[in-house]
C-alpha positions in Angstrom: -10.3 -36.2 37.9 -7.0 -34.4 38.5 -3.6 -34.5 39.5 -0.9 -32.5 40.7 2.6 -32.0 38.8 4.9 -30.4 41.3 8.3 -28.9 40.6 11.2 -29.3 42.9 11.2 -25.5 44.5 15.3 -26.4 44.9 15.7 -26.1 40.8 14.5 -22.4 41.2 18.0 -20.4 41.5 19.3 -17.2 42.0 19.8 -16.6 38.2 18.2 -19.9 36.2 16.8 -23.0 37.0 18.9 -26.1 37.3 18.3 -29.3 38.6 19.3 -33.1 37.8 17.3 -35.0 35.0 15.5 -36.8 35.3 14.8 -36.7 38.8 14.5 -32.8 39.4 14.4 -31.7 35.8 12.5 -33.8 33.5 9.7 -33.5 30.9 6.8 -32.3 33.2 9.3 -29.7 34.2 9.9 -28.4 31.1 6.7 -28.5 29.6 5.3 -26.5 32.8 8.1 -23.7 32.4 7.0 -23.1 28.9 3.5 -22.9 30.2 4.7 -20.3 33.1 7.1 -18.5 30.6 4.2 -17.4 28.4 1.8 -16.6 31.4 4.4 -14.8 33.2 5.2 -12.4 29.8 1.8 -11.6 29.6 2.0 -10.5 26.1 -0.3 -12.9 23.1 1.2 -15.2 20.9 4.7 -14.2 22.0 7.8 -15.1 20.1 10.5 -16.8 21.9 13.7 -18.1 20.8 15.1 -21.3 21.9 18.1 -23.0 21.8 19.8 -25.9 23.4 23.5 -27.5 24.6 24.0 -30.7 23.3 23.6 -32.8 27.0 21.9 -36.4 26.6 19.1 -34.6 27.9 18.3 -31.3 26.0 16.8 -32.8 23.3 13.7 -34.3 24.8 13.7 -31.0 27.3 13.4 -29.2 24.0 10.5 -31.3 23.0 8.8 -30.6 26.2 9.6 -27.1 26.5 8.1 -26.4 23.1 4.9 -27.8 23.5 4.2 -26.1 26.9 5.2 -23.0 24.8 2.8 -23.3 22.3 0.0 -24.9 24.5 -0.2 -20.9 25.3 0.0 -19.6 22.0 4.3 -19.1 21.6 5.7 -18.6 18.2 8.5 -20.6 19.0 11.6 -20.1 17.0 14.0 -22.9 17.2 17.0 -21.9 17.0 18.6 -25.5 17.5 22.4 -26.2 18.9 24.0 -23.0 19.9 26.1 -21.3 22.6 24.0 -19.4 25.2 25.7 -16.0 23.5 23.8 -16.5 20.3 20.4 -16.9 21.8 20.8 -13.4 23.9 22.0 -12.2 20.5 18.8 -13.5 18.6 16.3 -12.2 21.4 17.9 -9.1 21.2 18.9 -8.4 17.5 16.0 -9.5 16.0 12.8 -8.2 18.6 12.1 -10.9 19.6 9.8 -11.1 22.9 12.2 -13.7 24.9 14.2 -16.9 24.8 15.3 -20.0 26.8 18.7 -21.7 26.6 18.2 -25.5 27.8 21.6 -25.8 29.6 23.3 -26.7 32.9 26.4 -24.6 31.6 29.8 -25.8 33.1 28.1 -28.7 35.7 28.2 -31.9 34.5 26.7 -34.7 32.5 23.7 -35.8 34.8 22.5 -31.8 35.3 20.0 -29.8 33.0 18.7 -26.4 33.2 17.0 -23.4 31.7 18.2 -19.4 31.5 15.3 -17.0 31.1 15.5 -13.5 29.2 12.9 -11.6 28.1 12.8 -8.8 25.2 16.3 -7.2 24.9 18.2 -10.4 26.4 16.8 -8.9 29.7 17.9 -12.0 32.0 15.0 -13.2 34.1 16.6 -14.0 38.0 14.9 -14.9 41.2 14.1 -11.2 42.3 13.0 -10.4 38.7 10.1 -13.0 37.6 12.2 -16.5 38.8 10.3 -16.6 41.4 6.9 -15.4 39.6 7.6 -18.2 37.3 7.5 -21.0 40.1 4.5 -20.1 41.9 2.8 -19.9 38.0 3.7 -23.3 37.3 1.9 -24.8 40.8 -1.0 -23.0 39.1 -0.8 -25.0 36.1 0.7 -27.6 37.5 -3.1 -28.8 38.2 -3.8 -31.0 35.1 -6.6 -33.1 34.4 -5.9 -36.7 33.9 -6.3 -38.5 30.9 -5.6 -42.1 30.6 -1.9 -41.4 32.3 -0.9 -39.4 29.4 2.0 -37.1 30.3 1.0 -33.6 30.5 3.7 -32.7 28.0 1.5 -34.8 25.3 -1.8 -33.1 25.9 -3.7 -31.3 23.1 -4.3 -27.4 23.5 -8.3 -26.9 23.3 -7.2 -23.3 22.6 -5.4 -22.5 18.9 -1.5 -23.2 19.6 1.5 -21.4 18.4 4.1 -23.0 16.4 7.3 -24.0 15.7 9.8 -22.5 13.2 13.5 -22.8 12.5 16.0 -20.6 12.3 20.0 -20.4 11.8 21.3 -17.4 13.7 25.3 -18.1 14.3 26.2 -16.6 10.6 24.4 -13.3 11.3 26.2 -14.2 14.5 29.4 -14.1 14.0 29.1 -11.5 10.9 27.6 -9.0 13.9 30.5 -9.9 16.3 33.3 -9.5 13.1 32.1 -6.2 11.8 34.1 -4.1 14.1 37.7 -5.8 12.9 39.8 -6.2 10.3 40.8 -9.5 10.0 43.4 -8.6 7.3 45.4 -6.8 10.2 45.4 -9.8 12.6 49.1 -12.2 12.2 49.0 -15.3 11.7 48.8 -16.4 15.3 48.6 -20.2 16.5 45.7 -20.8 19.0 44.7 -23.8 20.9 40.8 -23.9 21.5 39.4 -26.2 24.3 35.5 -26.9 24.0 35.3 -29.8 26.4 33.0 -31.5 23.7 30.3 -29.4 24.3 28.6 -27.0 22.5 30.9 -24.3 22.1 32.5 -27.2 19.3 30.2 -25.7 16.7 31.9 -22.7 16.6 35.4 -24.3 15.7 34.7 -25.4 12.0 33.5 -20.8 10.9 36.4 -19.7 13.0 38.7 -22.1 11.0 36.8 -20.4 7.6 36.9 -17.0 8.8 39.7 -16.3 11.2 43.3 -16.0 9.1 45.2 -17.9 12.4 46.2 -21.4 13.2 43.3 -23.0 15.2 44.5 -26.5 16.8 40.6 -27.9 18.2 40.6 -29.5 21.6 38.1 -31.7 22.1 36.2 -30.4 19.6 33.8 -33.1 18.8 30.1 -33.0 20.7 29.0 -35.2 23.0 26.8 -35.4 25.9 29.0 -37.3 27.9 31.6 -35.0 27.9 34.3 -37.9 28.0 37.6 -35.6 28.1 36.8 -33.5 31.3 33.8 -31.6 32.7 32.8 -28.2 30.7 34.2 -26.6 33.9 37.1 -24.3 32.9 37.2 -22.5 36.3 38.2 -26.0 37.8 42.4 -26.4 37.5 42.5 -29.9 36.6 40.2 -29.1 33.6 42.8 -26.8 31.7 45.6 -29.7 32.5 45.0 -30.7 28.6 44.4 -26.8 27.5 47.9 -26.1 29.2 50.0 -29.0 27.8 48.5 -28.7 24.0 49.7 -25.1 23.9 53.3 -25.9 24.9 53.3 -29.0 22.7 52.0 -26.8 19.6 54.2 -23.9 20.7 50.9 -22.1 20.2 50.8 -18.2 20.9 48.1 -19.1 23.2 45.2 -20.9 24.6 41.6 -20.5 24.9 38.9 -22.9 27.5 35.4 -22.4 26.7 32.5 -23.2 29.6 29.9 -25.8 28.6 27.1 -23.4 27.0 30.2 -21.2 25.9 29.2 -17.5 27.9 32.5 -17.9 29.6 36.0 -17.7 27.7 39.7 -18.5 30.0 43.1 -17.4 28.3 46.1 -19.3 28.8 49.6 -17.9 27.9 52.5 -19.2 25.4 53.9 -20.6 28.4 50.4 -22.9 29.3 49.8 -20.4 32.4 45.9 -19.6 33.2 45.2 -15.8 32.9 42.7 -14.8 36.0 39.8 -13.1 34.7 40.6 -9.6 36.2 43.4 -9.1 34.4 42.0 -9.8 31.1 39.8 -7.2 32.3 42.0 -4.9 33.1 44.1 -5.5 29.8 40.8 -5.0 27.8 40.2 -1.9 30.0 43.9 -0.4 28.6 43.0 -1.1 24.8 39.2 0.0 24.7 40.0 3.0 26.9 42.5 4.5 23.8 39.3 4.7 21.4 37.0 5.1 23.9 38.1 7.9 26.6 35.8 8.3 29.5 33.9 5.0 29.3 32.9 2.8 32.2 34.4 -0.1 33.0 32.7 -2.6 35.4 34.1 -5.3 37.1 33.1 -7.7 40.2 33.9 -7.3 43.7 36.1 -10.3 43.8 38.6 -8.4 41.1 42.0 -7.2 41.8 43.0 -3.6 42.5 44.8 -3.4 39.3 41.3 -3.2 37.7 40.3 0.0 39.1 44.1 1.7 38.9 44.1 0.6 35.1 40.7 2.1 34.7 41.8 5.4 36.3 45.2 5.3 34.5 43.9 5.3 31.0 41.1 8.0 32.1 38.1 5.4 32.9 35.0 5.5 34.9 35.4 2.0 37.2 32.5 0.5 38.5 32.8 -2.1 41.3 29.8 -4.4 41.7 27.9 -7.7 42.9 28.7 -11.2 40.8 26.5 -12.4 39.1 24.9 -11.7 34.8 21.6 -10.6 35.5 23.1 -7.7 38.6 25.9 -6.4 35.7 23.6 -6.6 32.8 20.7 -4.6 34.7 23.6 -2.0 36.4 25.3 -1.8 32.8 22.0 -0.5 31.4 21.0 1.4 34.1 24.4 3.0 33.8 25.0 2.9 30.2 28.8 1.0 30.8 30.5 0.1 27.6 32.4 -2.7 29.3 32.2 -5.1 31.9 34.7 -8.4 33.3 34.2 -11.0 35.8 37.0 -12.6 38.0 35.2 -16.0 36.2 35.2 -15.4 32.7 32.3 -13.1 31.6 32.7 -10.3 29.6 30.5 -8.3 28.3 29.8 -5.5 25.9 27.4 -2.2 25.4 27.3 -3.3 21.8 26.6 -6.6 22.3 23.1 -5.7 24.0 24.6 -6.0 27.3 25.2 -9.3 26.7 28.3 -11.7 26.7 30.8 -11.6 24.0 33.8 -14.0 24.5 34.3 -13.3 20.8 35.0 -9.7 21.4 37.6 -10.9 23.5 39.4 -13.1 21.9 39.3 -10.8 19.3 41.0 -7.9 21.0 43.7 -10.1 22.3 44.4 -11.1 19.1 44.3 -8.0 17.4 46.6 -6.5 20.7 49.2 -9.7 19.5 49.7 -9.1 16.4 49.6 -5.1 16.8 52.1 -5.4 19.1 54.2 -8.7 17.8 54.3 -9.4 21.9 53.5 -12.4 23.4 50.5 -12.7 26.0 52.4 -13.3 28.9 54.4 -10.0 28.2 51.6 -8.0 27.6 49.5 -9.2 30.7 53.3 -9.2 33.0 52.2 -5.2 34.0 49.1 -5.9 35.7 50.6 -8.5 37.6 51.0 -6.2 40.7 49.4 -7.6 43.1 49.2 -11.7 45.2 45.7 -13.3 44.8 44.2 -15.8 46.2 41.5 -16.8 44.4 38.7 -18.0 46.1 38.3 -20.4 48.8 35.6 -22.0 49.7 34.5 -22.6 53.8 30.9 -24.5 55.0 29.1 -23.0 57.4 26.8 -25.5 59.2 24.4 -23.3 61.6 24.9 -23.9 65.3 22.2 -23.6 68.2 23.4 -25.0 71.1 25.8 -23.5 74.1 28.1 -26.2 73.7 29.2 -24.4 69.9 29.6 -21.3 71.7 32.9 -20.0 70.1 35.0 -16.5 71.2 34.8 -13.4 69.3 36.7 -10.0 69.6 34.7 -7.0 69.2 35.9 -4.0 67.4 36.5 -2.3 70.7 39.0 -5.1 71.8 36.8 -6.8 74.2 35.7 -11.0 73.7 32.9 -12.1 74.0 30.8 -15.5 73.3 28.9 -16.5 70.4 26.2 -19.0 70.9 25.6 -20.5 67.7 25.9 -19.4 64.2 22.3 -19.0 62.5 23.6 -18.4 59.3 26.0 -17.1 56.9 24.7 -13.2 57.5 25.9 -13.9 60.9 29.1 -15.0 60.2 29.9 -11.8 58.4 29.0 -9.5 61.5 31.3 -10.8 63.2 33.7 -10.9 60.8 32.9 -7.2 60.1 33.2 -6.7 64.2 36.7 -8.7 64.2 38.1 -7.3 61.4 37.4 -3.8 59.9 39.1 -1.4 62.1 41.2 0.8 60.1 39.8 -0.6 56.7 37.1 0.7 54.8 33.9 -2.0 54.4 32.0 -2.5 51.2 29.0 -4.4 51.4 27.3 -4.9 47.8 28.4 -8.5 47.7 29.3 -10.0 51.1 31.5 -8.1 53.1 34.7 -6.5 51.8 37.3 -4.5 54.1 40.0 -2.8 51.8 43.6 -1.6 54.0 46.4 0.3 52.7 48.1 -3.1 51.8 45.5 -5.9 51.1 42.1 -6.4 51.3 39.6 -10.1 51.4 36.2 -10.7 50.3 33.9 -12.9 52.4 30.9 -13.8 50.1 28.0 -16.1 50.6 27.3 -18.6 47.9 23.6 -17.9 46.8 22.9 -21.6 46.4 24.9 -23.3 48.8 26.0 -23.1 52.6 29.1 -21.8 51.9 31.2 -19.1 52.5 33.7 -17.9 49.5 37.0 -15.6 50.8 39.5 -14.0 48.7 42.1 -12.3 49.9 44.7 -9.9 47.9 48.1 -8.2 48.9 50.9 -6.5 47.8 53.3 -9.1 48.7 53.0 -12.5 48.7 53.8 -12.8 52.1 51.4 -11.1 53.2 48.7 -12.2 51.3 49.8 -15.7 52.7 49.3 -14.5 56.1 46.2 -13.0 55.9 44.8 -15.6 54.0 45.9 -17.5 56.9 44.5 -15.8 59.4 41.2 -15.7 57.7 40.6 -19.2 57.1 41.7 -19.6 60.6 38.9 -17.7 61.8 36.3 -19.2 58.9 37.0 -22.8 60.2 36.1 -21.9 63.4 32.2 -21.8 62.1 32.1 -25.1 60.1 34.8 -27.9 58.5 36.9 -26.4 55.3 
């Protein structure tokens, strides 16, 4: 007799797979992925590497995971607690034939997830196997039944693979180290903020290895994440990061995301550091040793990035957000260096991968070069007003009574009779706005003028529209960001 495990097709995302355990993500989830993974690489008795964030959940996803791995013949090589930065690192370092991180990164307590790489840390996203993946696991999804035993708890009738364990975040670290001399770096004071999430396990080697001052926020793991959510892009969430600094009178302040691939800065003074200017400050230092190298950074960055690029004789590259578009462009490209507006950084050295140690590492190797503080030596690229981004619905319309006005770019209105979609929102955007501005459209819609620019951006996951808008003066920028929401609202409620 048999049954049908289905998968929620919603937990299948643009770059992992995420969902909410137990109810989306759960043990027949996991133990079908592992299944699918090995299918979909096509290669026998493959090795993959996986690790895991410490979420109430992951262990028993781990469990799961490995035995739909090895139903199909994985080595797996357990690689146990770790940061999603060590696991691209193992994959890639050692050969490996691909991994899995069991993590919902910076989202909260109930959510669970897996990211996908195969050999090289080559992430795995909706248009490059994602997809493959999900229609594999319908296939095999099709178990027989046997006295209600889970699927997870079946026996292979074919030899399985195995398990093995491994400690990678020495070799880690000792790769990520080799390039500095830790002798040379001052005895700096720095607040770290891991949201008690995995990221914590770091804190006790840097405190061995690192000759600085390191006051641990929150450092202790758990699944609950009691303090605040792992979400370091969220304002609220660096209230504590902000306050410790100025009460330690620490040179500065460092936020780590829940699965720790994303690293914030705050200043001496407890202010947050956008990501694009830590990209365009890294951009200035690597650019003295490395002349000519391209620099990469997202669509949503400020103009600063490209002008610092140019400046210190750079190649920028502007392109779409998201890990698995830079990492694939970066190769393609052969770009030493890469920043997102969120916190991503990554390096040609690092196999394309994410290296917030890298970072961290240049900025305090810059400090105590230097003997300036942060906010002094991040005050020059402070040249510009930016928003950051805000965030509109857009609930699709289809009846006369939405019909809304719109101008054209020839000056003439005329009526709109319900918004399909987010694609349609941005033509007539484009139509309404782009005279005199040159459009870029690898990510959204982007018009650039002499003065300012925005960014309207659909959200891959969500029915949203995300706007930035940057300008020379603050008034400005107010004004066009005013004008734009304006206009935005007019298509859904804020």
């Amino acid at each position: 007799m048999y049954m049908e495990i289905k998968i929620n097709p919603d937990i299948f995302r643009a770059y992992d797979i995420r969902g909410i355990y137990p109810s989306t993500i759960n043990e027949d989830t996991a133990y079908l992925i592992g299944r699918a993974f090995v299918k979909f690489l096509k290669k026998p008795k493959p090795n993959i590497v996986v690790g895991r964030d410490n979420r109430l959940s992951s262990p028993t996803l781990f469990k799961s995971l490995t035995k739909g791995l090895t139903f199909q013949g994985a080595k797996v090589i357990d690689i146990g607690l770790s940061i999603t930065p060590i696991l691209y690192f193992a994959v890639a370092h050692f050969k490996f034939d691909g991994g899995i991180m069991i993590s919902a990164s910076h989202l909260g307590k109930e959510s669970n997830g897996f990211k996908l790489v195969r050999e090289k840390a080559i992430p795995i996203s909706e248009k490059t196997g994602l997809k493959k993946i999900q229609q594999i696991t319908a296939k095999v999804g099709k178990v027989v039944k046997l006295s209600k035993v889970p699927p997870w708890k079946f026996i292979s009738t074919t030899k399985p693979g195995k398990a093995v364990k491994r400690e990678i975040l020495e070799e880690y670290l000792k790769f990520n180290l080799k390039k500095f001399n830790l002798k040379k770096i001052s005895p700096l004071k720095i607040v770290i903020d891991t949201a008690n999430a995995v990221p914590g396990i770091l804190i006790p080697e840097l405190k061995k290895l690192f000759p600085i001052q390191i006051y641990p926020l929150f450092e202790k793991l758990d699944g609950n994440f009691p303090n605040h959510p792992p979400d370091p892009l969220i304002k609220e969430n660096l209230s504590y990061l902000q306050k410790e600094v100025k009460n330690k009178k620490a040179d500065l302040g460092v936020a780590f995301d829940g699965d720790g691939d994303r690293i914030i800065f705050v200043d001496q003074r407890g202010e947050v550091i956008s990501g694009d200017l830590i990209t365009a400050f890294l951009a200035s230092l690597i650019l003295k040793t490395n002349p000519g190298a391209k620099i990469l950074f997202d669509i949503r960055s400020s103009r600063i990035v490209s002008e610092v690029i140019k400046k210190n004789r750079g190649k920028p590259v502007v392109w779409k957000i998201g890990h698995s578009f830079i990492k694939e462009k970066m190769r393609r490209e052969n770009i030493f260096f890469a920043g997102e507006f969120s916190g991503h950084y990554y390096t040609k050295d690092n196999y394309f991968s994410e290296t917030p140690l890298f970072v961290l590492l240049k900025i305090l190797e810059a400090l105590s070069q230097t003997k300036k503080n942060l906010s002094s030596l991040i005050k020059p690229f402070k040249k510009y007003f930016h928003s950051g981004e805000i965030n509109f619905k857009v609930k699709p319309r289809n009846t006369t009574s939405s019909a809304l006005r719109a101008k054209t770019a020839k000056g003439r209105w005329k009526l709109i009779y319900g918004v399909k979609d987010k694609k349609e929102v941005l033509k007539i955007l484009e139509e309404k706005f782009s005279r005199g501005g040159k459009v870029l459209k690898i990510d959204g819609l982007r018009i650039d003028f002499k003065d300012w620019w925005f960014l309207a951006r659909p959200s891959g996951t969500e029915e949203l529209l995300r706007l930035v808008v940057e300008a020379k003066t603050k008034k400005l920028m107010e004004k066009r960001k005013k004008e734009l929401s304006s206009f935005l609202k007019d298509y859904g409620d804020l």
